[in-house]
PyMOL Python script that loads the backbone (N, CA, C, O; Angstrom):
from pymol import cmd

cmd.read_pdbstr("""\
ATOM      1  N   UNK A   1     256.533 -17.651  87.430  1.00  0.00           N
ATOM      2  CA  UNK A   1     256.126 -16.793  86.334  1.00  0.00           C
ATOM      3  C   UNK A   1     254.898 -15.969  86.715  1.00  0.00           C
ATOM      4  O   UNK A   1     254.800 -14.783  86.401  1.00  0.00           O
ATOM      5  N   UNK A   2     253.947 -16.647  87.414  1.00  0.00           N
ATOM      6  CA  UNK A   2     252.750 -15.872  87.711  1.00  0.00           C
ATOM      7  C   UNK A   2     253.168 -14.863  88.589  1.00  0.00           C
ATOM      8  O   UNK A   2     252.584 -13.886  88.121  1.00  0.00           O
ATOM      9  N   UNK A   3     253.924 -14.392  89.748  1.00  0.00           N
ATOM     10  CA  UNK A   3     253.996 -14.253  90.265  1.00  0.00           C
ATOM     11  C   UNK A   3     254.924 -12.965  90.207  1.00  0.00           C
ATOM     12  O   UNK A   3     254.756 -11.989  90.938  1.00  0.00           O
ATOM     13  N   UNK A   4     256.111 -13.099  89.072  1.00  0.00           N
ATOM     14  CA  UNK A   4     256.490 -11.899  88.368  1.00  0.00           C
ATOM     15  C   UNK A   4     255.350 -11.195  87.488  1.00  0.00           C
ATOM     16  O   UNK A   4     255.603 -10.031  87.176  1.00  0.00           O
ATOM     17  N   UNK A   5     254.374 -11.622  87.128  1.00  0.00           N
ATOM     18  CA  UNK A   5     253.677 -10.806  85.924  1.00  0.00           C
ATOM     19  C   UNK A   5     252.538 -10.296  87.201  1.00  0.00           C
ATOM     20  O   UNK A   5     252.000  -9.249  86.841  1.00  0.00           O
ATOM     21  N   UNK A   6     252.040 -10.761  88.582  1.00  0.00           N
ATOM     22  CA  UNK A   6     251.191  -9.883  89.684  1.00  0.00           C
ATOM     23  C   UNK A   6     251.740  -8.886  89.787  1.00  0.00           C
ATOM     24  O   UNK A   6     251.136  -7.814  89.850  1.00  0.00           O
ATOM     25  N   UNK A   7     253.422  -9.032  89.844  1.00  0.00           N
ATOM     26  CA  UNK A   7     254.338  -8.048  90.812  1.00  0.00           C
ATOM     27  C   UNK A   7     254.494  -6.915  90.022  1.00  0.00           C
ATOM     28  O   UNK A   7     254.194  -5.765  90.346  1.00  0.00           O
ATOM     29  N   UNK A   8     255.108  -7.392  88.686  1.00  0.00           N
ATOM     30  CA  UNK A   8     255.399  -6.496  87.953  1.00  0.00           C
ATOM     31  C   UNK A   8     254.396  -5.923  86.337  1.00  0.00           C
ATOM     32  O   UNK A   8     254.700  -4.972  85.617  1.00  0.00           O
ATOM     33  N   UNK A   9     253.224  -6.850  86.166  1.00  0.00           N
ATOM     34  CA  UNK A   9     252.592  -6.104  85.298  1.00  0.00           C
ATOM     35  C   UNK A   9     251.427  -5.825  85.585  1.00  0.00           C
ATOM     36  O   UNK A   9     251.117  -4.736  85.101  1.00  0.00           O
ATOM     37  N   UNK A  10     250.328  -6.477  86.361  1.00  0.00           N
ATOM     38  CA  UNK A  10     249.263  -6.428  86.682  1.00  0.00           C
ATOM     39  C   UNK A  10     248.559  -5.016  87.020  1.00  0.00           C
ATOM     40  O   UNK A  10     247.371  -4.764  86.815  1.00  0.00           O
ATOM     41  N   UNK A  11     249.589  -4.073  87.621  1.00  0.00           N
ATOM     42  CA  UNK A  11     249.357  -2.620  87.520  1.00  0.00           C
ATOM     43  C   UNK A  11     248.990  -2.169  86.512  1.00  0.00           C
ATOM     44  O   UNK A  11     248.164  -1.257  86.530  1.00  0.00           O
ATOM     45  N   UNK A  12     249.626  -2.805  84.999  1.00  0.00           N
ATOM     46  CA  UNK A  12     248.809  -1.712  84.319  1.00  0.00           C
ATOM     47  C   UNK A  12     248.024  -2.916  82.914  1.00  0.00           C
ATOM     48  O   UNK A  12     247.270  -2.441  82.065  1.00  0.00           O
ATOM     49  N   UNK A  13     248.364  -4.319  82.929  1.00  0.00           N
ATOM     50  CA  UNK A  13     247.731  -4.855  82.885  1.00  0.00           C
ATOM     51  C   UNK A  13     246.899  -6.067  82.837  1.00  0.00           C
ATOM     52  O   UNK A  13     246.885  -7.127  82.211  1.00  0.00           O
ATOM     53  N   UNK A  14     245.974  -5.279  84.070  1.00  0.00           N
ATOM     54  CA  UNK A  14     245.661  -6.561  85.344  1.00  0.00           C
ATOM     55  C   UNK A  14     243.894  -6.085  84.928  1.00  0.00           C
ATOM     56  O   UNK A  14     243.404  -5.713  83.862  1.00  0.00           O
ATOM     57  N   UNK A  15     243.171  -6.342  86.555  1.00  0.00           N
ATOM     58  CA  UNK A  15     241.462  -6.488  86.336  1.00  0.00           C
ATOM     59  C   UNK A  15     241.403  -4.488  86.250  1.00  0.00           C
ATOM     60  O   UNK A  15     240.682  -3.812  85.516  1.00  0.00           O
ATOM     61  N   UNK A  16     242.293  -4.066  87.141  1.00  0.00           N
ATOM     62  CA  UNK A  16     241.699  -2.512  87.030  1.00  0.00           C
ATOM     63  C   UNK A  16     242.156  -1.932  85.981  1.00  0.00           C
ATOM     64  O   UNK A  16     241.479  -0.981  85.589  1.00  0.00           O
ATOM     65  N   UNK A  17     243.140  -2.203  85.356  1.00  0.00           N
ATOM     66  CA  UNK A  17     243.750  -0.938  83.840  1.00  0.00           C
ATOM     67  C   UNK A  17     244.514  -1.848  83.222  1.00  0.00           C
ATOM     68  O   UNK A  17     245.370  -2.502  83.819  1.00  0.00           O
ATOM     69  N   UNK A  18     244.281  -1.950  82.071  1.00  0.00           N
ATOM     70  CA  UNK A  18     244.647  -2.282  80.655  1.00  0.00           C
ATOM     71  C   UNK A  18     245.178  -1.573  79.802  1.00  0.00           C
ATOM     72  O   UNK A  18     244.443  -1.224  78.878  1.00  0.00           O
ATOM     73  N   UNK A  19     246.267  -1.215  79.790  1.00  0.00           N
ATOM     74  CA  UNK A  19     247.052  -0.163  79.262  1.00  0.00           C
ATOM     75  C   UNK A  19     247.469  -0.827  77.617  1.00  0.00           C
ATOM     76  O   UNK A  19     248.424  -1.585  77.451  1.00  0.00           O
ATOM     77  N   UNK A  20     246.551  -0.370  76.502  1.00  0.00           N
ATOM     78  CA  UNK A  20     246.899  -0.647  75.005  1.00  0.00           C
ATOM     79  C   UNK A  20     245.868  -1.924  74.911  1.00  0.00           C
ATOM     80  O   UNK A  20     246.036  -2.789  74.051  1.00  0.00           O
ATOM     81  N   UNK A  21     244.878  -1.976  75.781  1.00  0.00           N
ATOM     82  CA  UNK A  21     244.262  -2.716  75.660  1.00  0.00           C
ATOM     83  C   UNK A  21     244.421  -4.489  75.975  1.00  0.00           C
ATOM     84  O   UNK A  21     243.718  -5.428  75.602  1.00  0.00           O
ATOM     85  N   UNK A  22     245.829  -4.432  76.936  1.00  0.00           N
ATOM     86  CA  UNK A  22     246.566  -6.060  77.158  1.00  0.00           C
ATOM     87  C   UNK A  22     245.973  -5.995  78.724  1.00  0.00           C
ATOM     88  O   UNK A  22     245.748  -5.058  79.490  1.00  0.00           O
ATOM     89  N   UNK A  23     245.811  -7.664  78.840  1.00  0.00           N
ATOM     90  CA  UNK A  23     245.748  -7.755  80.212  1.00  0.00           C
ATOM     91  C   UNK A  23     246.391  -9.372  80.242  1.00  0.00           C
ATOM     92  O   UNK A  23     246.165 -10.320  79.490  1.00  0.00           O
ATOM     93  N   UNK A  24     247.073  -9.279  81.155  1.00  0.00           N
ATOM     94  CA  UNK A  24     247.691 -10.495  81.662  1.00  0.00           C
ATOM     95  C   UNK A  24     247.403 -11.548  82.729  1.00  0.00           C
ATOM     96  O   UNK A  24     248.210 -12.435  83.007  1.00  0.00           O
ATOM     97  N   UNK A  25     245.868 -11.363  83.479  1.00  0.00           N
ATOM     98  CA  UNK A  25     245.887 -11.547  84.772  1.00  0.00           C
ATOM     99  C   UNK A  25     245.103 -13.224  84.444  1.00  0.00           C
ATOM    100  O   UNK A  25     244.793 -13.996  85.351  1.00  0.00           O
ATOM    101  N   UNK A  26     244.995 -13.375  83.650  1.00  0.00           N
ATOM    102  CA  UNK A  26     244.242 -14.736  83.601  1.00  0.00           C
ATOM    103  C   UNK A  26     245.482 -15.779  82.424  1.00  0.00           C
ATOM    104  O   UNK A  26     246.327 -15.425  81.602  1.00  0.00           O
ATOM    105  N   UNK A  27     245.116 -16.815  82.798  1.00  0.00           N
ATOM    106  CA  UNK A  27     246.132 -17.908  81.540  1.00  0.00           C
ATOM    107  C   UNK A  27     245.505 -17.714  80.321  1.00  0.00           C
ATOM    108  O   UNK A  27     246.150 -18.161  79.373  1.00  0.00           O
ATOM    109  N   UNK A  28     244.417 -17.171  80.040  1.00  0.00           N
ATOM    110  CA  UNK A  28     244.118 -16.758  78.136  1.00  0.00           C
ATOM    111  C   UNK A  28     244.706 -16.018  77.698  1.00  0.00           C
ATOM    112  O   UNK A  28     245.015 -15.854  76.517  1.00  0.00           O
ATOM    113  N   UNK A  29     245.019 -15.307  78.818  1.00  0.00           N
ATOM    114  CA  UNK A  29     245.628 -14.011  78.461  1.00  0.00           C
ATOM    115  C   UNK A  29     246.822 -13.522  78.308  1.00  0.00           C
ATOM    116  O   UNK A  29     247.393 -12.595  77.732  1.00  0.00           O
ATOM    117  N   UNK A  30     247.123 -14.755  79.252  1.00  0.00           N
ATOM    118  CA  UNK A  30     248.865 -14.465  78.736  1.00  0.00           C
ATOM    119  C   UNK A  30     249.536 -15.613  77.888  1.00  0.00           C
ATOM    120  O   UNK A  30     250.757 -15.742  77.792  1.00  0.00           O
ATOM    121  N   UNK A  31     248.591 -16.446  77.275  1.00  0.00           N
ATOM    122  CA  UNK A  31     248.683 -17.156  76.534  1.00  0.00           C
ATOM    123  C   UNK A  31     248.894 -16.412  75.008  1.00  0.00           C
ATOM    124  O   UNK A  31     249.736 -16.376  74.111  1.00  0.00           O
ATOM    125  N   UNK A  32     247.470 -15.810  75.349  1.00  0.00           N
ATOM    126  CA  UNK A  32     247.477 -14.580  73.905  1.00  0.00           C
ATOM    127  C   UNK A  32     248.453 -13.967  73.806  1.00  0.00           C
ATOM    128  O   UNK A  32     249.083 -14.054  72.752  1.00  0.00           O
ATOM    129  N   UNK A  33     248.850 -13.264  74.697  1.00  0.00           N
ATOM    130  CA  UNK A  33     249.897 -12.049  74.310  1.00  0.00           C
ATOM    131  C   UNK A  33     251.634 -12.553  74.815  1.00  0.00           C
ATOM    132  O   UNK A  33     252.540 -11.779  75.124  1.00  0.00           O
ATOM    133  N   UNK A  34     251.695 -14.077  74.767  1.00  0.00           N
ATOM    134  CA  UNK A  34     253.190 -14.818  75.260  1.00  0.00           C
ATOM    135  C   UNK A  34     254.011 -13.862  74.093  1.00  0.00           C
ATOM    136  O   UNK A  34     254.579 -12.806  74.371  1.00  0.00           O
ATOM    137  N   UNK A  35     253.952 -14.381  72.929  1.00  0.00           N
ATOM    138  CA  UNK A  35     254.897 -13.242  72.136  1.00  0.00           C
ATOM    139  C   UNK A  35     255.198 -12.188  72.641  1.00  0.00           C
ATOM    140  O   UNK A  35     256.297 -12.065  73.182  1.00  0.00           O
ATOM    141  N   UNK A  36     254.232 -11.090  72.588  1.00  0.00           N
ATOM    142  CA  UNK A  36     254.083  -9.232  73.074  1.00  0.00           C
ATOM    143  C   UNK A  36     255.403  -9.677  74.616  1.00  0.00           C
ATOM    144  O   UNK A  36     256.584  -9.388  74.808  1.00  0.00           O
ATOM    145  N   UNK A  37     254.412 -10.444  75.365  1.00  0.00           N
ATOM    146  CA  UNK A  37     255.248 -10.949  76.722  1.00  0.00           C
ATOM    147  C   UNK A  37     256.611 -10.526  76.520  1.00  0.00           C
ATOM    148  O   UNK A  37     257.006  -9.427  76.909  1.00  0.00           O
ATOM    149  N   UNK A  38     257.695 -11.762  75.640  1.00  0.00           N
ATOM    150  CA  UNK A  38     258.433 -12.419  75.588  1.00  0.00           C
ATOM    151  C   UNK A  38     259.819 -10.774  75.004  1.00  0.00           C
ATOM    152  O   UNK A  38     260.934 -10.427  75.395  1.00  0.00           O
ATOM    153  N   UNK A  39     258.901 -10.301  74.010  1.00  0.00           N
ATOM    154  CA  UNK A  39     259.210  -9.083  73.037  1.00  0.00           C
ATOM    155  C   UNK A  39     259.699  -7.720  73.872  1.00  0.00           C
ATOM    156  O   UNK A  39     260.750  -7.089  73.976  1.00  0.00           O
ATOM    157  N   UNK A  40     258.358  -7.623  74.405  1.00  0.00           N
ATOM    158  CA  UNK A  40     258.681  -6.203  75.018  1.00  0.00           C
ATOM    159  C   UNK A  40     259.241  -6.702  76.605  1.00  0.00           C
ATOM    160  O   UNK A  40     259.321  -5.705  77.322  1.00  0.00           O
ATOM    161  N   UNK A  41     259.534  -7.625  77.134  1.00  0.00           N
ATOM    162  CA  UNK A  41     259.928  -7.916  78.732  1.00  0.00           C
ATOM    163  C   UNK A  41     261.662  -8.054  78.349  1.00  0.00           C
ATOM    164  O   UNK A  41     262.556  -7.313  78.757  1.00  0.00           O
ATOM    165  N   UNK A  42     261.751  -8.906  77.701  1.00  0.00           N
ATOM    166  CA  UNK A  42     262.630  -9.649  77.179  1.00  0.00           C
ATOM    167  C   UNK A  42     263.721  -9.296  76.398  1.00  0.00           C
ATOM    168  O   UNK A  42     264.853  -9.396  76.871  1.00  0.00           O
ATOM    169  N   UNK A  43     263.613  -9.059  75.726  1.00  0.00           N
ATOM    170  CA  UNK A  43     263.868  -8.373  74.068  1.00  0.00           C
ATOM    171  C   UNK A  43     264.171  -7.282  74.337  1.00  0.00           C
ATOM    172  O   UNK A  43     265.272  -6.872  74.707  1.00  0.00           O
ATOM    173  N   UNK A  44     262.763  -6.454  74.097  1.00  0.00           N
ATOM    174  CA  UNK A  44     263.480  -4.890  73.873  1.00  0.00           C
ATOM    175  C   UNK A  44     263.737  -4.710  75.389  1.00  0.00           C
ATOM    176  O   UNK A  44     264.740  -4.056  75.676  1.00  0.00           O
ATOM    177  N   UNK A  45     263.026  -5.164  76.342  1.00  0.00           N
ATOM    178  CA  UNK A  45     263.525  -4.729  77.884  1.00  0.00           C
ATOM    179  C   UNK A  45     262.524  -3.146  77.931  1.00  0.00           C
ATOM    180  O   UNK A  45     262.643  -2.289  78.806  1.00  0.00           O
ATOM    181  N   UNK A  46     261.748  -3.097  76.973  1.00  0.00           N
ATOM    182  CA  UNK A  46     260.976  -1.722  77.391  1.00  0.00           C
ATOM    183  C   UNK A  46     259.751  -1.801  78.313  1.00  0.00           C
ATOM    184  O   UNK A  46     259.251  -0.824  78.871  1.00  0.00           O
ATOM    185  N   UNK A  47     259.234  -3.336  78.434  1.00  0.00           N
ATOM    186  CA  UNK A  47     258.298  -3.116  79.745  1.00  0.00           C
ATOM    187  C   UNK A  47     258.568  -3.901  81.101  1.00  0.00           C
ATOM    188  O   UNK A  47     258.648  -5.130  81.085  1.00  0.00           O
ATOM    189  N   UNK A  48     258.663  -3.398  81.907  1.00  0.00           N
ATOM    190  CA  UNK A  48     257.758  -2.228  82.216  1.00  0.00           C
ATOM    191  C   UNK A  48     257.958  -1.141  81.961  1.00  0.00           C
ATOM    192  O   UNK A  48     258.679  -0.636  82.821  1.00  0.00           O
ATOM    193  N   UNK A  49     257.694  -0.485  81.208  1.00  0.00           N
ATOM    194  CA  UNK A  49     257.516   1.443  80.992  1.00  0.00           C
ATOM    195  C   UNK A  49     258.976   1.810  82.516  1.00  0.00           C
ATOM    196  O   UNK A  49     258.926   1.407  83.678  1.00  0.00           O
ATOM    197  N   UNK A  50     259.670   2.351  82.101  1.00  0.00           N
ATOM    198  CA  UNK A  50     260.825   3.178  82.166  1.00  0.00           C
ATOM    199  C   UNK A  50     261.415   1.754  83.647  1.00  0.00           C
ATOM    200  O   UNK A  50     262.439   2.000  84.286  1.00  0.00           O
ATOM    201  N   UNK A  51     260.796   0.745  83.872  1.00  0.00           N
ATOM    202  CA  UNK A  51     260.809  -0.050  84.786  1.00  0.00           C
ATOM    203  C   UNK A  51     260.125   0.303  86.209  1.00  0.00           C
ATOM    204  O   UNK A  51     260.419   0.178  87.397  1.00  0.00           O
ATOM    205  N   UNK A  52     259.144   0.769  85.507  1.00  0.00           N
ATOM    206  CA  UNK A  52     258.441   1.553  86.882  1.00  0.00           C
ATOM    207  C   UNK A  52     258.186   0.478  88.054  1.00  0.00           C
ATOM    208  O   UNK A  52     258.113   0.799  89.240  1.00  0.00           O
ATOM    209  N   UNK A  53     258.053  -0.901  87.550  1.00  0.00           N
ATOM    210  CA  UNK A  53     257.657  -1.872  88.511  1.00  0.00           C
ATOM    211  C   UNK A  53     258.867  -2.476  89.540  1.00  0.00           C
ATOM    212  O   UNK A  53     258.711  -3.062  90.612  1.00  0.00           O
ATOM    213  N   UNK A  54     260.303  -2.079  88.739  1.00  0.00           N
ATOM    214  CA  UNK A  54     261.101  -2.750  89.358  1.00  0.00           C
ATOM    215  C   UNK A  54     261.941  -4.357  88.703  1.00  0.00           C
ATOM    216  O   UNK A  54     262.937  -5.016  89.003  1.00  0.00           O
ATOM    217  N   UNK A  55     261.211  -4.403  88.025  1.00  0.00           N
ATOM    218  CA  UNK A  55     261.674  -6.132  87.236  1.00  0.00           C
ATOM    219  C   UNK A  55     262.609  -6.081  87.434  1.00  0.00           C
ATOM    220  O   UNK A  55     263.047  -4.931  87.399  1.00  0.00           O
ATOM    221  N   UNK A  56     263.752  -7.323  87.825  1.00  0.00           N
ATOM    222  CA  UNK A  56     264.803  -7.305  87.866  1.00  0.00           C
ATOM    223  C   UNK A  56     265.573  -8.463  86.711  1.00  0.00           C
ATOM    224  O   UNK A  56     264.730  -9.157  86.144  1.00  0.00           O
ATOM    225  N   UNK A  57     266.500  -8.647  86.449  1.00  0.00           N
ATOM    226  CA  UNK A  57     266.935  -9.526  85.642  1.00  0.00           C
ATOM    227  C   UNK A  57     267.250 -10.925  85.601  1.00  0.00           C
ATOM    228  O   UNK A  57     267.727 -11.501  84.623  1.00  0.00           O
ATOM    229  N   UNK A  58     267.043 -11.302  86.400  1.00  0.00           N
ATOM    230  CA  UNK A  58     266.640 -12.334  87.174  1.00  0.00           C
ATOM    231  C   UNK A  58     264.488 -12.971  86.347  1.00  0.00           C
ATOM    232  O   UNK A  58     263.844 -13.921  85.900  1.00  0.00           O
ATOM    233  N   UNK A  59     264.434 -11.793  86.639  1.00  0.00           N
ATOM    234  CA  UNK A  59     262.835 -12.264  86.328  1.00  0.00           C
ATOM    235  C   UNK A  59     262.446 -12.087  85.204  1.00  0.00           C
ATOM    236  O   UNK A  59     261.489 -12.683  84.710  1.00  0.00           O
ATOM    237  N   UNK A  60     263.344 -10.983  84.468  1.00  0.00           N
ATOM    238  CA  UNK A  60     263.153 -11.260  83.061  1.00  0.00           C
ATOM    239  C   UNK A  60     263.894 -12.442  82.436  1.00  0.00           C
ATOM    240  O   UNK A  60     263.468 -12.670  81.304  1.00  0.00           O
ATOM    241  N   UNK A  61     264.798 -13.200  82.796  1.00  0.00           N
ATOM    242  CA  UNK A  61     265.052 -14.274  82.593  1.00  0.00           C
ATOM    243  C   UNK A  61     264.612 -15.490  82.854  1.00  0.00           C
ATOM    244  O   UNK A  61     265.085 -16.524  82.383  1.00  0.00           O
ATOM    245  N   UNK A  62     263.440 -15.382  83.819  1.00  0.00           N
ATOM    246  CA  UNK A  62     262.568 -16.606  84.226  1.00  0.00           C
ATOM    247  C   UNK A  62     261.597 -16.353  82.961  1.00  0.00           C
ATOM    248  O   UNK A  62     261.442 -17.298  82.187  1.00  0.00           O
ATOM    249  N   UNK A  63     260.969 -15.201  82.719  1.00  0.00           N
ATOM    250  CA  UNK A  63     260.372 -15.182  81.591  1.00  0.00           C
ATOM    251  C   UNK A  63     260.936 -15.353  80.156  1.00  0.00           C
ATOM    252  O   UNK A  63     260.273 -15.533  79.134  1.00  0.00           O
ATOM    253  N   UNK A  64     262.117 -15.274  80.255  1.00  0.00           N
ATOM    254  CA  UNK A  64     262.772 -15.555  78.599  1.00  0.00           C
ATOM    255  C   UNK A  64     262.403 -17.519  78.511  1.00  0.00           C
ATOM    256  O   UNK A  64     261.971 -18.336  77.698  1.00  0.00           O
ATOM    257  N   UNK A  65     262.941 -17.472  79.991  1.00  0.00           N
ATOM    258  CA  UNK A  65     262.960 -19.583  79.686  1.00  0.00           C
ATOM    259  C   UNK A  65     261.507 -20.150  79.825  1.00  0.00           C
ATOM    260  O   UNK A  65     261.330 -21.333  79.536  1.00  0.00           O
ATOM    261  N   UNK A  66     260.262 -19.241  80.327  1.00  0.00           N
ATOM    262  CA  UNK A  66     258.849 -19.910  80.119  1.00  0.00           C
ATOM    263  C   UNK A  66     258.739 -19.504  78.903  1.00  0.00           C
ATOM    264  O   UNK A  66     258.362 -20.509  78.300  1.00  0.00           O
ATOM    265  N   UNK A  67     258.859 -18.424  77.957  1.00  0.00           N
ATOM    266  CA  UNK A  67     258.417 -18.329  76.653  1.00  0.00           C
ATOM    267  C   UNK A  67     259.486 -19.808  75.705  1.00  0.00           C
ATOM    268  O   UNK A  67     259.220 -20.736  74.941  1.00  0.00           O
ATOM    269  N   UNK A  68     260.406 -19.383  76.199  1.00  0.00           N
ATOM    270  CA  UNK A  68     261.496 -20.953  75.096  1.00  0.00           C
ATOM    271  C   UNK A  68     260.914 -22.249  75.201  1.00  0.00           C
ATOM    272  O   UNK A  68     260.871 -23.069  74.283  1.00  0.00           O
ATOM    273  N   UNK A  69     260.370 -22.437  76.603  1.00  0.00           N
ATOM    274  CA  UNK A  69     260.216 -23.591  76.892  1.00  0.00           C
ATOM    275  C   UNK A  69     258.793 -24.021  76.550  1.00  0.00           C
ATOM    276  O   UNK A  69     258.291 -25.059  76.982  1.00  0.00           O
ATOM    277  N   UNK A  70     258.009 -22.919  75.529  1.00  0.00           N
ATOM    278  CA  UNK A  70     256.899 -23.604  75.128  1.00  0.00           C
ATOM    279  C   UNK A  70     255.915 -22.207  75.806  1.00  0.00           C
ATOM    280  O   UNK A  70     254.830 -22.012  75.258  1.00  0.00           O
ATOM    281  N   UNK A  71     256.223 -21.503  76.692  1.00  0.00           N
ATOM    282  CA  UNK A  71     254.887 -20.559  77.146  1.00  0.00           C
ATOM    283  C   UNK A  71     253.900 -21.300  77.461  1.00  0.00           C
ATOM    284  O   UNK A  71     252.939 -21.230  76.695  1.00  0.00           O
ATOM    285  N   UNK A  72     253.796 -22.152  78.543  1.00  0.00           N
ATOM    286  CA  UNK A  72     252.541 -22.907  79.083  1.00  0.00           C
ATOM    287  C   UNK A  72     252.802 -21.958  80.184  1.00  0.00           C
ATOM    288  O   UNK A  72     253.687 -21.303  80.735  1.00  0.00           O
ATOM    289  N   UNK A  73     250.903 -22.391  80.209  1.00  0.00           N
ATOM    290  CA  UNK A  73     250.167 -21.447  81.306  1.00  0.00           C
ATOM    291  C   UNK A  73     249.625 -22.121  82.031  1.00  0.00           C
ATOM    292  O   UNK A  73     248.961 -21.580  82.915  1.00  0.00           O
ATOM    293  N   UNK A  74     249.677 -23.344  81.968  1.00  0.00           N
ATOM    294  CA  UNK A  74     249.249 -24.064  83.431  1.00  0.00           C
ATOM    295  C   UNK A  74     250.138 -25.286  83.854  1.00  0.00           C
ATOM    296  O   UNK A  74     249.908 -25.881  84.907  1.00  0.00           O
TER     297      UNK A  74
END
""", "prot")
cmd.dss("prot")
cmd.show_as("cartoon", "prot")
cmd.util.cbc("prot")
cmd.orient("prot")
């Protein structure tokens, strides 16, 4: 899980840009925003923004089963 959200969100939000004000790069943080996570990765499939990062479906499905399975961050 960590490792999809370096690859694919940390660009926009990681330590350098925070895009809407989210950042994901620490476990508070993606603790906080597991919903937003789960919603816009998942769900609507709208982030990454037009998929600029590449996510594949595969990894949005590793993230559908850490949010089901409780969204732990450590």
């Amino acid at each position: 899980m960590q490792k999809v959200l370096e690859q694919r969100c940390f660009m926009c939000h990681g330590p350098a840009v925070q895009m809407k004000n989210v950042r994901v790069d620490s476990p508070e943080q993606v603790a906080a925003h597991a919903q937003a996570i789960y919603q816009q990765v998942v769900v609507t499939k709208i982030m990454p923004m037009n998929n600029a990062t590449g996510i594949t479906d595969e990894e949005r499905a590793l993230i559908s089963r850490w949010f089901q399975a409780g969204a732990k961050t450590n």
